[in-house]
SEMI-596306 format. One record per residue (C-alpha): residue number from 1; residue in three letters; x, y, z. Coordinates in steps of 0.2 Angstrom, whole numbers. Layout:
# SEMI-596306
+------+------+-------+-------+-------+
! resi ! resn !    c1 !    c2 !    c3 !
+------+------+-------+-------+-------+
!  NUM !  ALA !     X !     Y !     Z !
...
+------+------+-------+-------+-------+
# end
This chain:
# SEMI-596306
+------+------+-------+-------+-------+
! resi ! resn !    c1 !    c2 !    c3 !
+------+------+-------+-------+-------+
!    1 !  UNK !     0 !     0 !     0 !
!    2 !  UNK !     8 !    17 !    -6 !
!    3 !  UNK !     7 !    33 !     3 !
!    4 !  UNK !    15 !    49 !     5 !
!    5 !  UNK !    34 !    46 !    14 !
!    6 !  UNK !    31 !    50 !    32 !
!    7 !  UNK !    41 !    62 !    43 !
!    8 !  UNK !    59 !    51 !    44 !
!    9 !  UNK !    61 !    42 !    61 !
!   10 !  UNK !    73 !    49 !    75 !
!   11 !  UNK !    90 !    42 !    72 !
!   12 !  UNK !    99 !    33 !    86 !
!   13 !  UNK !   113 !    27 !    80 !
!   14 !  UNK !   129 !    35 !    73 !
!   15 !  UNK !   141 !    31 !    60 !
!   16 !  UNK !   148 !    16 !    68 !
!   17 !  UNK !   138 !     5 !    53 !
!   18 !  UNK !   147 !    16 !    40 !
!   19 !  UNK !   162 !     1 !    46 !
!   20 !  UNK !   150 !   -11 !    37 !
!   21 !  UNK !   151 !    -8 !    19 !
!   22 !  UNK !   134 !   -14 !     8 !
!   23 !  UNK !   142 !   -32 !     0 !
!   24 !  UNK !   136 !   -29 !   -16 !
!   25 !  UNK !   143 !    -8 !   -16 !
!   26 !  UNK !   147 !    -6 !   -34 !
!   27 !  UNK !   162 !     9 !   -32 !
!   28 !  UNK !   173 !    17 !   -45 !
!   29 !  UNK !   194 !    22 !   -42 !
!   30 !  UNK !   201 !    15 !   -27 !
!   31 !  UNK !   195 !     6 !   -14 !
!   32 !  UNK !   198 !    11 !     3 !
!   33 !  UNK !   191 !    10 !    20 !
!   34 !  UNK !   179 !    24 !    26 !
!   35 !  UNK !   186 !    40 !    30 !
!   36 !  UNK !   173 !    48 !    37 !
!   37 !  UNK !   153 !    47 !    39 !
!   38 !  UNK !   145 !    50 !    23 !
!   39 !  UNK !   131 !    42 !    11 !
!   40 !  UNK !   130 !    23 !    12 !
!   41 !  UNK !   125 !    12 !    -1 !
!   42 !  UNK !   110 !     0 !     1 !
!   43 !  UNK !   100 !   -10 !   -16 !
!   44 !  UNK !    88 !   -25 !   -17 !
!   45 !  UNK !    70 !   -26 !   -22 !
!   46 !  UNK !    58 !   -15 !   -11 !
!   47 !  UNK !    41 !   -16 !    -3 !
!   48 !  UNK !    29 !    -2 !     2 !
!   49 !  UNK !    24 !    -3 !    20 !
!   50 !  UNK !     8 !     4 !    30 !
!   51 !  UNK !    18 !    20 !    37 !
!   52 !  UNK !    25 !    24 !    18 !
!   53 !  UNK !    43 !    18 !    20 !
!   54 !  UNK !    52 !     5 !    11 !
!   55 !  UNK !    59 !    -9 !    13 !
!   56 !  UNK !    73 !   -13 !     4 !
!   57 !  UNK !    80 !   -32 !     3 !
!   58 !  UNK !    95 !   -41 !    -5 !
!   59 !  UNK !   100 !   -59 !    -7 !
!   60 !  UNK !   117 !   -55 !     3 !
!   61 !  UNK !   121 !   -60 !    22 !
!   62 !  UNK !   128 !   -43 !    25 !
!   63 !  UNK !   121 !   -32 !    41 !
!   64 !  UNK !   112 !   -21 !    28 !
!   65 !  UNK !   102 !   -34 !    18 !
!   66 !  UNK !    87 !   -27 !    25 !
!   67 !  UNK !    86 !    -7 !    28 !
!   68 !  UNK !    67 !     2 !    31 !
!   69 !  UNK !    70 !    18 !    22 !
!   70 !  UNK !    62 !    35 !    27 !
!   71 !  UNK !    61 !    53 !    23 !
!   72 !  UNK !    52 !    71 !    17 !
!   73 !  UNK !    63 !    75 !     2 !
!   74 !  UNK !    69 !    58 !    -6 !
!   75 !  UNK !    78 !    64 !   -23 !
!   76 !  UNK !    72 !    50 !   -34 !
!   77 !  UNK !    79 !    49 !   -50 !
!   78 !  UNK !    79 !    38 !   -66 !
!   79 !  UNK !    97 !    28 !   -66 !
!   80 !  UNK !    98 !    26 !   -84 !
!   81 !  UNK !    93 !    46 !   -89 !
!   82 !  UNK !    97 !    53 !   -72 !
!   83 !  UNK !    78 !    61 !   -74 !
!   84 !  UNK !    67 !    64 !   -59 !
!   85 !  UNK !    54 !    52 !   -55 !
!   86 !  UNK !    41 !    52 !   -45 !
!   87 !  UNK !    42 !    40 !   -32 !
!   88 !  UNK !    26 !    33 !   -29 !
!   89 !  UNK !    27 !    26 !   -46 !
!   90 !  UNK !    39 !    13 !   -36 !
!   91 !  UNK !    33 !    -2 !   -37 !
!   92 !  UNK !    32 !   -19 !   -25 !
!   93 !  UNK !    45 !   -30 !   -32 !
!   94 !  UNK !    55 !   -16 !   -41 !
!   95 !  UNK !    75 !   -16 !   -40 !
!   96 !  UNK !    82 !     0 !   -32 !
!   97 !  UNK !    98 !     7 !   -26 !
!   98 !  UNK !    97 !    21 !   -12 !
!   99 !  UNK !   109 !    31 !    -1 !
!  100 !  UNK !   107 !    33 !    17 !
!  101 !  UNK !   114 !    47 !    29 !
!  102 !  UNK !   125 !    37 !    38 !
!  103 !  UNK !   115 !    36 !    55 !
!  104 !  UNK !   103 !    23 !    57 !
!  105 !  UNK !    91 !    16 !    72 !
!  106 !  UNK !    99 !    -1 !    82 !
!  107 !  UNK !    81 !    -9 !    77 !
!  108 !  UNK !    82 !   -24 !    66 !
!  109 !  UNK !    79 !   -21 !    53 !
!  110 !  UNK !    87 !    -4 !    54 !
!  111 !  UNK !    78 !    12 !    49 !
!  112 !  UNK !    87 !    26 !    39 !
!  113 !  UNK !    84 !    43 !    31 !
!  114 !  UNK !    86 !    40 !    10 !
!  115 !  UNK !    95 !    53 !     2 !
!  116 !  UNK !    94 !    49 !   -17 !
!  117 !  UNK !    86 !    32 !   -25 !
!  118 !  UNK !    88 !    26 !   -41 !
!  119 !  UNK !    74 !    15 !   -50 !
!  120 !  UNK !    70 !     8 !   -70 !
!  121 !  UNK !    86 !    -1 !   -65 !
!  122 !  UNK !    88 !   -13 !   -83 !
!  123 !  UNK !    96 !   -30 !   -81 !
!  124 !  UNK !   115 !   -29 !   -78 !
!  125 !  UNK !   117 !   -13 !   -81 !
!  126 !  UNK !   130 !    -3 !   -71 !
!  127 !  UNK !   124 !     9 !   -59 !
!  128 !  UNK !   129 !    27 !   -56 !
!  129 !  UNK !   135 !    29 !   -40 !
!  130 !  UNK !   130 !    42 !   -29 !
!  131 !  UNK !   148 !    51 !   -18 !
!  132 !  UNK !   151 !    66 !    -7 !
!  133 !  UNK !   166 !    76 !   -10 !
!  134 !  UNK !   180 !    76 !     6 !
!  135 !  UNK !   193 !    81 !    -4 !
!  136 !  UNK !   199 !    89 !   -19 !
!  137 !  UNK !   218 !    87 !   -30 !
!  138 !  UNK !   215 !   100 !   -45 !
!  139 !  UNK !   225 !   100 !   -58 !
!  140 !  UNK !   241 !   113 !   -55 !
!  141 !  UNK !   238 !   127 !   -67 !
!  142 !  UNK !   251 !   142 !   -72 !
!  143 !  UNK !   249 !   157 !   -62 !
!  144 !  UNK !   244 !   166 !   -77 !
!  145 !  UNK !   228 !   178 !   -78 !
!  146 !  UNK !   213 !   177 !   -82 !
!  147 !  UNK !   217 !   158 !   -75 !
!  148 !  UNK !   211 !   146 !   -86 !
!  149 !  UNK !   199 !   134 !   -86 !
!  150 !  UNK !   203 !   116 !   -76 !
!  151 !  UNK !   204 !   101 !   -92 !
!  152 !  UNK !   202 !    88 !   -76 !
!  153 !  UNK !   200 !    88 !   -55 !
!  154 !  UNK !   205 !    71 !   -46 !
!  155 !  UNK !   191 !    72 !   -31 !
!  156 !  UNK !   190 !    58 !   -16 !
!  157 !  UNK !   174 !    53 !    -9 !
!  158 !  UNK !   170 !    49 !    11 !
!  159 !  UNK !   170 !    32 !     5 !
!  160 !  UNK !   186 !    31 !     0 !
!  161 !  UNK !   183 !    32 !   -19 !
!  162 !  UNK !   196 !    42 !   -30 !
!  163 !  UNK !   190 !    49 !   -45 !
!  164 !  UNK !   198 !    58 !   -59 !
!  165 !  UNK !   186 !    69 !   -68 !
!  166 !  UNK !   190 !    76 !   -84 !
!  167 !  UNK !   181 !    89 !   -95 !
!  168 !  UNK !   178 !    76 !  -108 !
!  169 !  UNK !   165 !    71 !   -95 !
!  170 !  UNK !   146 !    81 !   -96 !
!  171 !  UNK !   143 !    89 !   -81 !
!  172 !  UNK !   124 !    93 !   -79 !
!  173 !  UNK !   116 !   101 !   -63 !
!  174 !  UNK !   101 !    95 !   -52 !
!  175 !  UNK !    86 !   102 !   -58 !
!  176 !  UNK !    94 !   121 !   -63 !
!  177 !  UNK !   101 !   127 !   -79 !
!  178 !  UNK !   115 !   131 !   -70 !
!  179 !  UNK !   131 !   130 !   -81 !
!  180 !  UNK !   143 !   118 !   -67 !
!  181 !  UNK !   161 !   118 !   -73 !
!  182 !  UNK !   175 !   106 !   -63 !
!  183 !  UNK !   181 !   121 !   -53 !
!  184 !  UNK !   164 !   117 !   -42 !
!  185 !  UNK !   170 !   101 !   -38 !
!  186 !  UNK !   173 !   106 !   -20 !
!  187 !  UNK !   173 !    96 !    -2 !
!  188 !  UNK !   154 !    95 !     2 !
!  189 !  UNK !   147 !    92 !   -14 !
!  190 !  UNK !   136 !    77 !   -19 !
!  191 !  UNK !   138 !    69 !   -38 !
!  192 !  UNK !   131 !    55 !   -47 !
!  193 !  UNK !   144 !    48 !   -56 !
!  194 !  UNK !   139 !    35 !   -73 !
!  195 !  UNK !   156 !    28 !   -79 !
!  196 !  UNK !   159 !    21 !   -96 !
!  197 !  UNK !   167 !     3 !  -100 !
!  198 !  UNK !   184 !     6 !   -93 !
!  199 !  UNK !   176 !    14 !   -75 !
!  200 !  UNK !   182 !    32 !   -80 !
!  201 !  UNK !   168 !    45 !   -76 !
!  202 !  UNK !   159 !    50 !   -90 !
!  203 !  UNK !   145 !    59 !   -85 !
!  204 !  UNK !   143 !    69 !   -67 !
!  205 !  UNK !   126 !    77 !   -59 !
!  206 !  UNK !   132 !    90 !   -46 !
!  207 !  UNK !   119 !    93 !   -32 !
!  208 !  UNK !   116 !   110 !   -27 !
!  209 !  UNK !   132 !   115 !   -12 !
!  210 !  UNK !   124 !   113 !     6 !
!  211 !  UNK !   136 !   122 !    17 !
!  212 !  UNK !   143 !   142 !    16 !
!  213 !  UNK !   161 !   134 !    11 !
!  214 !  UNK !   172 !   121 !    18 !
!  215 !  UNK !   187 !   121 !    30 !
!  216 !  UNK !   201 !   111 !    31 !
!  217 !  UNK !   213 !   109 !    45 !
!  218 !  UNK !   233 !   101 !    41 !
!  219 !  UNK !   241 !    90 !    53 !
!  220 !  UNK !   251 !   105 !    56 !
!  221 !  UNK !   237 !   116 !    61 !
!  222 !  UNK !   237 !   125 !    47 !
!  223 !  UNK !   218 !   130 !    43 !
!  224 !  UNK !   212 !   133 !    27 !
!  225 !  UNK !   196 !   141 !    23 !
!  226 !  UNK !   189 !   138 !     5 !
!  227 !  UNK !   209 !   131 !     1 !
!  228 !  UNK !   217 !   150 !     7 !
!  229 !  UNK !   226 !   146 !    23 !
!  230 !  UNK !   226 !   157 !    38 !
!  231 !  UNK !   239 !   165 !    48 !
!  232 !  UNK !   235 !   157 !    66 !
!  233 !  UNK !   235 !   138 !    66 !
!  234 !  UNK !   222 !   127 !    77 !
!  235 !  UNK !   224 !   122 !    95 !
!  236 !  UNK !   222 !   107 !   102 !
!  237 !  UNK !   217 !   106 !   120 !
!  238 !  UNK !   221 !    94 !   134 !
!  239 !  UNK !   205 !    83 !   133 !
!  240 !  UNK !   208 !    83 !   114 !
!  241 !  UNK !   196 !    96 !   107 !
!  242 !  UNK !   203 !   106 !    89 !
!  243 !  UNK !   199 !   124 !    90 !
!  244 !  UNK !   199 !   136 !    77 !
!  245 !  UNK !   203 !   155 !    74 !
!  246 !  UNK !   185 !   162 !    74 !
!  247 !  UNK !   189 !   179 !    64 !
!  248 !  UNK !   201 !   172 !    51 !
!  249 !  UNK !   191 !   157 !    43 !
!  250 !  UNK !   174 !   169 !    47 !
!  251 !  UNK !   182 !   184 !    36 !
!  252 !  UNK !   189 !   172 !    25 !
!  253 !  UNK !   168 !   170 !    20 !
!  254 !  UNK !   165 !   185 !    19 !
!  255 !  UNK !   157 !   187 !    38 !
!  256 !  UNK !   161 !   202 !    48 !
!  257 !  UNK !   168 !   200 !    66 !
!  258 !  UNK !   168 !   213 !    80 !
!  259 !  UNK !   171 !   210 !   100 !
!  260 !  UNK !   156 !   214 !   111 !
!  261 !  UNK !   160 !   216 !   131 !
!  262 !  UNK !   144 !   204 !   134 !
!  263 !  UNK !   143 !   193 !   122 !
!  264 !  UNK !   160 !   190 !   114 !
!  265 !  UNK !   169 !   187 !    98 !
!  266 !  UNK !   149 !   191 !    87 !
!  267 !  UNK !   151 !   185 !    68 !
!  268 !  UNK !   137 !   194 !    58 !
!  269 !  UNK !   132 !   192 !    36 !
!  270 !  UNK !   145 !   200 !    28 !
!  271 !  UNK !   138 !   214 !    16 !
!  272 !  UNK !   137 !   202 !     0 !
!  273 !  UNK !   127 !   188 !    11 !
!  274 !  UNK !   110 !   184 !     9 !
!  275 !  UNK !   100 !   180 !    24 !
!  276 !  UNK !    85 !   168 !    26 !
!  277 !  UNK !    68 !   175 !    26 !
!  278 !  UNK !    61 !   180 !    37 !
!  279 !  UNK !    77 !   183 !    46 !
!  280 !  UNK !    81 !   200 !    52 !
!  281 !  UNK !    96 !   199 !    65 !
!  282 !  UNK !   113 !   200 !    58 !
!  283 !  UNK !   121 !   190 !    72 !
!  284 !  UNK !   126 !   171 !    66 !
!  285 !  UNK !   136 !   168 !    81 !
!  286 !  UNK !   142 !   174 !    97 !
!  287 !  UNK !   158 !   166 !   108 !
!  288 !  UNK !   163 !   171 !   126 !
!  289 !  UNK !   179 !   165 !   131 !
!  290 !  UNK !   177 !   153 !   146 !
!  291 !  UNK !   157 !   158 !   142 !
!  292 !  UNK !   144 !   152 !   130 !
!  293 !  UNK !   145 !   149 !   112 !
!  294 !  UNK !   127 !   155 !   105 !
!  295 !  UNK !   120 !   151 !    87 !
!  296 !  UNK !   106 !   162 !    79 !
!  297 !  UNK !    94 !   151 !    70 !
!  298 !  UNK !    82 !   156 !    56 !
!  299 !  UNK !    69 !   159 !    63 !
!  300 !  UNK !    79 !   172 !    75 !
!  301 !  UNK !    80 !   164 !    91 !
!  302 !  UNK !    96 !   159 !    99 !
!  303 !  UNK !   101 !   140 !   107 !
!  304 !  UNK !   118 !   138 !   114 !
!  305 !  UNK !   130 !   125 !   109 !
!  306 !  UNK !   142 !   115 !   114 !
!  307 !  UNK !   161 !   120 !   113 !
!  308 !  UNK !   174 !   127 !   121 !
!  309 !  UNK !   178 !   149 !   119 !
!  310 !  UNK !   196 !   155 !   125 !
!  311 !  UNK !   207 !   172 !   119 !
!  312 !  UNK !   225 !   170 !   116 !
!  313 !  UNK !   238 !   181 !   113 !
!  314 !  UNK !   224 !   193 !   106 !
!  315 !  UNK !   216 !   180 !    94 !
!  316 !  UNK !   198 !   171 !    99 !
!  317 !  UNK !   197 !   152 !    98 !
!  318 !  UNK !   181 !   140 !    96 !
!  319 !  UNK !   179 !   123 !    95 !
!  320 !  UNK !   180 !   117 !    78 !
!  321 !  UNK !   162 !   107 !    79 !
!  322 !  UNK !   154 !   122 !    86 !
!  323 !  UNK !   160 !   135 !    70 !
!  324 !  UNK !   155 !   122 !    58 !
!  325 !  UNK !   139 !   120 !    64 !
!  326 !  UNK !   136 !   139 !    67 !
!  327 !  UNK !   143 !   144 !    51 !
!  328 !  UNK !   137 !   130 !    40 !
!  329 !  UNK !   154 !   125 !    36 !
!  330 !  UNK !   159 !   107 !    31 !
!  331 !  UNK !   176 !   100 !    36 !
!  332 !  UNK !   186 !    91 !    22 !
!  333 !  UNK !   200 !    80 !    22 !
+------+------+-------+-------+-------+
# end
């Protein structure tokens, strides 16, 4: 029985299943182990259920032969066309191939929140495969100016996958007319990648960006924001926490930062930001040392968060979980 996907289910459980890779993941490029959470892989034949999730089976003795998927804005897309379906025109019995976020309940068997799903899957024919961007090897160009355009981009996934892009592959957007070029190949951002017979990509679909850019901190502590690298590195506290220069990776968005006596280090929209409507307040976040650190949310009210604040030597650090999730940053490799 078909109806309307419900509201997805709390999740309980962490990345810890991304250590169990699906048995029958088709990948691309190199395999490696999982370096960080990121979209997991799950296929077989589904079955609608009551609530309006789906359960999705396979043949396999692997801990995700059975996975109840969930969620408010599944992108369902045509594997063969990369075209938008609608998803109630899923049917009992169909083969599918979906990606989860990476957290899933401890129930058996487990549910998930879907993030993409591919259907009219024809008989042995090779899947695209769906890969978050956590790291990015362009080609080196000249320092020459206007800077010419990038012939290829070698990108790795979460998963591990390397892949090296070149512009003989088509590069299409999600549902915009957008023109997308390899240069938008960053860390953060979702493709969908069909290969040809020798497993080199040959056309890539690039989701819109999620985050305001992406940080990326060196064994060294060198911080980059957006690949330009700041002038104070990261600390590392005692019990282990990374903390960030608020003011050089938050000017280095394009965010304004001023010291307030009550409140803090205050990062606001910089002049060329666009804030959410109905949004008025030009605060995004607020950081006492040895105090609170305070996010504004859309809707203009404020929750606080954790992480740890401190002032050195005239600089204002903050843990590195608490900027990314105040700014809408995402942290590469």
């Amino acid at each position: 029985m078909k109806k309307r996907i419900l509201q997805c289910l709390s999740l309980i459980l962490c990345a810890a299943l991304l250590a169990i890779p699906a048995a029958a993941a088709e990948t691309s490029g190199e395999d490696a182990a999982p370096a960080r959470p990121g979209p997991v892989q799950v296929w077989g034949t589904l079955t609608w259920l009551d609530d309006g999730g789906l359960l999705v089976e396979n043949s396999s003795e692997d801990a995700l032969s059975q996975v109840i998927l969930h969620g408010e804005s599944i992108i369902c897309l045509d594997a063969v066309t990369g075209d938008p379906m609608d998803i109630q025109d899923l049917k009992d019995g169909d083969t599918i191939y979906a990606w989860v976020g990476p957290a899933m309940t401890m129930s058996l068997p487990p549910h998930a929140t879907a993030i993409l799903i591919l259907g009219n899957i024809p008989a042995d024919y090779a899947v695209p495969q769906f890969y978050e961007i956590s790291s990015v090897a362009p080609q080196a160009m000249a320092a020459i100016y206007p800077t010419p355009a990038l012939t290829w981009t070698e990108v790795t996934a979460t998963d591990g996958t390397t892949l090296k892009i070149t512009d003989e592959a088509t590069l299409t957007p999600y549902l915009t007319k957008n023109i997308v070029r390899l240069e938008d190949l960053i860390p953060g951002t979702r493709i969908l990648v069909w290969s040809d017979a020798q497993g080199e990509p040959e056309k890539v679909m690039v989701f819109p960006y999620e985050y305001r850019g992406y940080v990326t901190v060196a064994e060294d502590g060198t911080v980059s924001t957006n690949g330009a690298a700041a002038a104070q590195k990261a600390k590392t506290t005692e019990d282990g926490d990374t903390l960030l220069p608020i003011r050089a990776v938050a000017e280095a968005l394009g965010m304004k930062v001023h010291w307030d006596a009550k409140l803090g280090a205050v990062v606001s929209y910089g002049d060329d930001m666009v804030k959410p409507a109905p949004l008025t307040s030009e605060t995004l976040m607020t950081a006492m040392p040895g105090g609170a650190v305070s996010v504004v949310n859309s809707d203009g009210s404020t929750t606080e968060i954790y992480g740890t604040c401190l002032k050195e030597a005239g600089v204002t650090y903050v843990s590195q979980t608490a900027l990314l999730q105040a700014l809408d940053l995402y942290l590469a490799d």
